[in-house]
Jmol script that loads the backbone (N, CA, C; Angstrom):
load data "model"
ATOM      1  N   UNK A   1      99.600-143.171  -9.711  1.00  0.00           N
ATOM      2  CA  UNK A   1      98.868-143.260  -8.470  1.00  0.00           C
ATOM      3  C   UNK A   1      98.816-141.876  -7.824  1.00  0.00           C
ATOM      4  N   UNK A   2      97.358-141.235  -7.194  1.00  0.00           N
ATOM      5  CA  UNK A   2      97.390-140.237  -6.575  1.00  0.00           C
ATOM      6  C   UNK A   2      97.521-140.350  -5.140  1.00  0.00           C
ATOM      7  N   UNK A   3      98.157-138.950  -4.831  1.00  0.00           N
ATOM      8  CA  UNK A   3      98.469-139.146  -3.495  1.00  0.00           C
ATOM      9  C   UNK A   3      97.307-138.484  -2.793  1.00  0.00           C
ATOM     10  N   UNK A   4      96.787-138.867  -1.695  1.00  0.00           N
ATOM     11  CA  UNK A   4      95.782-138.401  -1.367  1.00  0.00           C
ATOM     12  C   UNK A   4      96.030-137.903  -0.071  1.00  0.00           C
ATOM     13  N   UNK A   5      95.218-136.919   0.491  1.00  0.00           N
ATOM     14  CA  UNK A   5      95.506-136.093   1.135  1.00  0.00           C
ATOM     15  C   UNK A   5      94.493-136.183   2.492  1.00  0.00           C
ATOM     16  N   UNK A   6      94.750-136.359   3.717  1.00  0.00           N
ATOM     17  CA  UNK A   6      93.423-136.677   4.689  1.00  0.00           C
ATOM     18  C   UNK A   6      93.712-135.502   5.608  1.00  0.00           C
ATOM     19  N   UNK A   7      92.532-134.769   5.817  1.00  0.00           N
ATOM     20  CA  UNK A   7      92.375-134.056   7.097  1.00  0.00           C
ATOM     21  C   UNK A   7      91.695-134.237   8.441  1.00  0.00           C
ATOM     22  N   UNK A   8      92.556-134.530   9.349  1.00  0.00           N
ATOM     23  CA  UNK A   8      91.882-135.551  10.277  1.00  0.00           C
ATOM     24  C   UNK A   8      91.098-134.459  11.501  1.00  0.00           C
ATOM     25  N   UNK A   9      91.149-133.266  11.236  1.00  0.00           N
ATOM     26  CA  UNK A   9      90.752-132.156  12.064  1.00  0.00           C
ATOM     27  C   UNK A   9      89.486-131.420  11.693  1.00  0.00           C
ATOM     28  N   UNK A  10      89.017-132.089  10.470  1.00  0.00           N
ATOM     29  CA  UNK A  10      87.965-131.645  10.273  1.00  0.00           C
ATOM     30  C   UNK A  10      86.337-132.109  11.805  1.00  0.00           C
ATOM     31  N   UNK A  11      85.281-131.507  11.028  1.00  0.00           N
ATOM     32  CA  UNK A  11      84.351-131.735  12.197  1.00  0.00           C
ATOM     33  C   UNK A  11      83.630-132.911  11.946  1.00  0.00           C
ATOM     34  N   UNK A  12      83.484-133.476  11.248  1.00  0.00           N
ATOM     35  CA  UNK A  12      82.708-134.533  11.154  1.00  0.00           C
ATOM     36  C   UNK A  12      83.595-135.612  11.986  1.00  0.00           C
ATOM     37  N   UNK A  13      84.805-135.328  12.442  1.00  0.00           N
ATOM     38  CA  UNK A  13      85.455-136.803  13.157  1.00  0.00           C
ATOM     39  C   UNK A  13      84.926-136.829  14.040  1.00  0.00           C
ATOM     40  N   UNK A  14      84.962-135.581  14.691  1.00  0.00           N
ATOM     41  CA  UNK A  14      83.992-135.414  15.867  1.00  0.00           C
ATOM     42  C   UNK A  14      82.823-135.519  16.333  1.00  0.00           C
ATOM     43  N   UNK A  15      82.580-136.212  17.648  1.00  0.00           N
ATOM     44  CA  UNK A  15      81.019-136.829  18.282  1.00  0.00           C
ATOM     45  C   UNK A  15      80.130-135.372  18.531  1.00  0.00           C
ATOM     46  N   UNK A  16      79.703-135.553  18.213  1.00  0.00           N
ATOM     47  CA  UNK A  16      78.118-134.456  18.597  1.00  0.00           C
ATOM     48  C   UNK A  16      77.943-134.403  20.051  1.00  0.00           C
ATOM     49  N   UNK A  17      78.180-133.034  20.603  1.00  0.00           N
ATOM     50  CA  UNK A  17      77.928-133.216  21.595  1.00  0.00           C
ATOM     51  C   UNK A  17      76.593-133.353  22.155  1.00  0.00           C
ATOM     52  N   UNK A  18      76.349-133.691  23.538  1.00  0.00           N
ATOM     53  CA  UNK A  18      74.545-134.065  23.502  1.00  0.00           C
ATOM     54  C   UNK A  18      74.353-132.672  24.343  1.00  0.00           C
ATOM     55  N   UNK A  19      72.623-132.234  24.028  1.00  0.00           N
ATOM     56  CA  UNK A  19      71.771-131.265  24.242  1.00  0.00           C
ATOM     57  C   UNK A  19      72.133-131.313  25.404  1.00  0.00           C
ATOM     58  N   UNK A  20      71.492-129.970  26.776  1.00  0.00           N
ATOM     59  CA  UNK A  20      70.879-130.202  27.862  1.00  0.00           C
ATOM     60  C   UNK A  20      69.702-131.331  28.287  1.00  0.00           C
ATOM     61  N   UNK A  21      68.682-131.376  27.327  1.00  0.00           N
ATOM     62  CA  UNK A  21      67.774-132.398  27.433  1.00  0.00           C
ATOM     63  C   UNK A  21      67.934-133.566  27.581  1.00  0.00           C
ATOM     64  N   UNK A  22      69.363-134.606  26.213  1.00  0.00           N
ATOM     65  CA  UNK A  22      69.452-135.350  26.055  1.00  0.00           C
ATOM     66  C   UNK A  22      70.590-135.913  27.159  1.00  0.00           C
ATOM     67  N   UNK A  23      71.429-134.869  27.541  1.00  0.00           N
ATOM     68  CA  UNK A  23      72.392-135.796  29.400  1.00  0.00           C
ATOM     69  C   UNK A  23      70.872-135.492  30.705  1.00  0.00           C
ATOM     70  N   UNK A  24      69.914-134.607  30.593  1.00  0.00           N
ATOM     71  CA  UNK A  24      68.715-134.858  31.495  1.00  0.00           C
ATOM     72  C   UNK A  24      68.269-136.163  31.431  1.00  0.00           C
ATOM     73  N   UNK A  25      67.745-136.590  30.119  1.00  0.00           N
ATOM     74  CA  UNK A  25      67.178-137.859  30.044  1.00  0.00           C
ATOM     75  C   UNK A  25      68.119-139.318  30.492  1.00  0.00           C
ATOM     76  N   UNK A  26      69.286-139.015  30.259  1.00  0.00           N
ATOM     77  CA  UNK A  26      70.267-139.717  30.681  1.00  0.00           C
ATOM     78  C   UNK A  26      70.712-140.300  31.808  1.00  0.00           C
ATOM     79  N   UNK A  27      70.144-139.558  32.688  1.00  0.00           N
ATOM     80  CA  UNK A  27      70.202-139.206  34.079  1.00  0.00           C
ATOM     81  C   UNK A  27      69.553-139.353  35.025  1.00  0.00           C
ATOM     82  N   UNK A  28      68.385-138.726  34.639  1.00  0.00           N
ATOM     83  CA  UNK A  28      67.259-139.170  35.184  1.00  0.00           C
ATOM     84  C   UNK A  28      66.576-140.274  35.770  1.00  0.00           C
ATOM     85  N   UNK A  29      66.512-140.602  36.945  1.00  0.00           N
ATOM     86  CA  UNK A  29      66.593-141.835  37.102  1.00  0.00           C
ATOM     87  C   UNK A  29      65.594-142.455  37.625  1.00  0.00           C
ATOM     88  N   UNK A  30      64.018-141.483  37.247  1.00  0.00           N
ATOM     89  CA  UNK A  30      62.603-141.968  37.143  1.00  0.00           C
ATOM     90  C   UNK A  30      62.324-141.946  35.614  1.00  0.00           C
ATOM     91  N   UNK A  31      63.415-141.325  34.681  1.00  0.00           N
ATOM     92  CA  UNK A  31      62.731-141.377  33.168  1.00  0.00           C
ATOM     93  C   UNK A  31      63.772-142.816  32.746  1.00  0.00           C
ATOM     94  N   UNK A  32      64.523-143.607  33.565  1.00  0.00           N
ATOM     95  CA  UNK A  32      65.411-144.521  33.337  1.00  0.00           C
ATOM     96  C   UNK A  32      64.202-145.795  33.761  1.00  0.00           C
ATOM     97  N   UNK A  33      63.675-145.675  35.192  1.00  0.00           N
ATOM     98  CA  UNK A  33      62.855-146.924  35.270  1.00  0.00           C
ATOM     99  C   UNK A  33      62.270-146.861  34.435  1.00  0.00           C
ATOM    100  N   UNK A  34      61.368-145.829  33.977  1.00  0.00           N
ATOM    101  CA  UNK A  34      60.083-146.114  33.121  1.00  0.00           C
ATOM    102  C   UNK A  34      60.488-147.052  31.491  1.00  0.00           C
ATOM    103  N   UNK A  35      61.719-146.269  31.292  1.00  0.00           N
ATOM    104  CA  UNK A  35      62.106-147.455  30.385  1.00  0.00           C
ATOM    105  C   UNK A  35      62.575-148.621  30.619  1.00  0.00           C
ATOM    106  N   UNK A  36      62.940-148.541  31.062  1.00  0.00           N
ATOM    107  CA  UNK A  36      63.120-150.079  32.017  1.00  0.00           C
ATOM    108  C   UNK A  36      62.226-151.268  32.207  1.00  0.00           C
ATOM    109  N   UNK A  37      60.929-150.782  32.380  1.00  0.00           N
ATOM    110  CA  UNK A  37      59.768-151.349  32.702  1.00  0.00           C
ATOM    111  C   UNK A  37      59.089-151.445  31.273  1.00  0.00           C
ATOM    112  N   UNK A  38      59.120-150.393  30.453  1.00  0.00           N
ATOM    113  CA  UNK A  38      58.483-150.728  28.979  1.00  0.00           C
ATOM    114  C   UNK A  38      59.432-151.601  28.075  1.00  0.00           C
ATOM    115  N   UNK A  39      60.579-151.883  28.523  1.00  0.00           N
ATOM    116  CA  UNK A  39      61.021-152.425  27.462  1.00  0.00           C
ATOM    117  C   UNK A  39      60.813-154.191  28.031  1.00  0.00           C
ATOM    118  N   UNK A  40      60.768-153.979  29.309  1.00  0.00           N
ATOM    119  CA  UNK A  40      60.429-155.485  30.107  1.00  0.00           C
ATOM    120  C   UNK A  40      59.197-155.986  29.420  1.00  0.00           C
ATOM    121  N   UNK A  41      57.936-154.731  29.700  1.00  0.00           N
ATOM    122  CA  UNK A  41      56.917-155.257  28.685  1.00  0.00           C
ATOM    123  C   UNK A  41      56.964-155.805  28.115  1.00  0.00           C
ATOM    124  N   UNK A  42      57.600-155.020  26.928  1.00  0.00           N
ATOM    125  CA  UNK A  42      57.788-155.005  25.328  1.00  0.00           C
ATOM    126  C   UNK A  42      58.234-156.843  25.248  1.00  0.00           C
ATOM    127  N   UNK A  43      59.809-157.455  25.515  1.00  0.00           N
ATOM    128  CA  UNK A  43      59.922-158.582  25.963  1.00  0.00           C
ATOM    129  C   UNK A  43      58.835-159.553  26.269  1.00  0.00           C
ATOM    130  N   UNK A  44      58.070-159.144  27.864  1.00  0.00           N
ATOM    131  CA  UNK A  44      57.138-160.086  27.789  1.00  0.00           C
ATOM    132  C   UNK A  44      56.027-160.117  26.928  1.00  0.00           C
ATOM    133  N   UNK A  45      55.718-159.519  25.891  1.00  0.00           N
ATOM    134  CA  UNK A  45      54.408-159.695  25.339  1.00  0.00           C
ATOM    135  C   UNK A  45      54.902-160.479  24.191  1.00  0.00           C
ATOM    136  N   UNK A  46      56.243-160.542  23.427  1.00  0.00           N
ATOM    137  CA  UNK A  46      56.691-160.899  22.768  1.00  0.00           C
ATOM    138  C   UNK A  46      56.929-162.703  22.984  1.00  0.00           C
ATOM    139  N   UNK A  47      57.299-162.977  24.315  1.00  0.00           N
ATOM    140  CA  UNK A  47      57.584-164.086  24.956  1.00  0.00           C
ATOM    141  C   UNK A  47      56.464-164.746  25.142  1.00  0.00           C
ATOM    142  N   UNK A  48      55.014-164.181  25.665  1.00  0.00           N
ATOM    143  CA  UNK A  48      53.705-164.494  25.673  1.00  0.00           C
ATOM    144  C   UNK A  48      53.012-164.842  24.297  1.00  0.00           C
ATOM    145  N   UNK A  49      53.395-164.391  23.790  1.00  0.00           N
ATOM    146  CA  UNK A  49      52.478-164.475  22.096  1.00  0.00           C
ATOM    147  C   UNK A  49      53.344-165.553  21.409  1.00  0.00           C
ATOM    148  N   UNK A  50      54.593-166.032  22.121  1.00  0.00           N
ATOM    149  CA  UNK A  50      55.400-167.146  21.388  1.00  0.00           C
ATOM    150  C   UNK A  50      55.026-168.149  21.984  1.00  0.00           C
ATOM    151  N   UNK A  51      54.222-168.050  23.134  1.00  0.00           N
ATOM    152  CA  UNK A  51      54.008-169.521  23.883  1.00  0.00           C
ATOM    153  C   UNK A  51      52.407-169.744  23.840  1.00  0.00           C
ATOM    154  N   UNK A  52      51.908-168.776  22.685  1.00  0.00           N
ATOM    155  CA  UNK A  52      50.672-169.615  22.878  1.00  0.00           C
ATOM    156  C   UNK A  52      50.162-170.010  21.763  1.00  0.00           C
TER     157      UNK A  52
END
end "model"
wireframe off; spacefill off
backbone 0.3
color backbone group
């Protein structure tokens, strides 16, 4: 049996940190309704096309 060896310090354990852009979008809290509202869409058209 081999003994195997783990390096837990490498970079891949580690989360990616996010862009400037991507904590903007995050944040943002007119680019937050707008999704908000498209995904409500998205839902109702889905809910509409099942009831008819």
């Amino acid at each position: 049996m081999e003994n195997k060896k783990y390096n837990a310090n490498k970079d891949e354990f580690y989360p990616p940190i996010p862009t400037g852009w991507t904590k903007f979008f995050r944040t943002c809290f007119i680019y937050q309704i707008y999704k908000f509202f498209k995904l409500n869409l998205k839902i109702m058209l889905i809910v509409v096309k099942g009831h008819s």
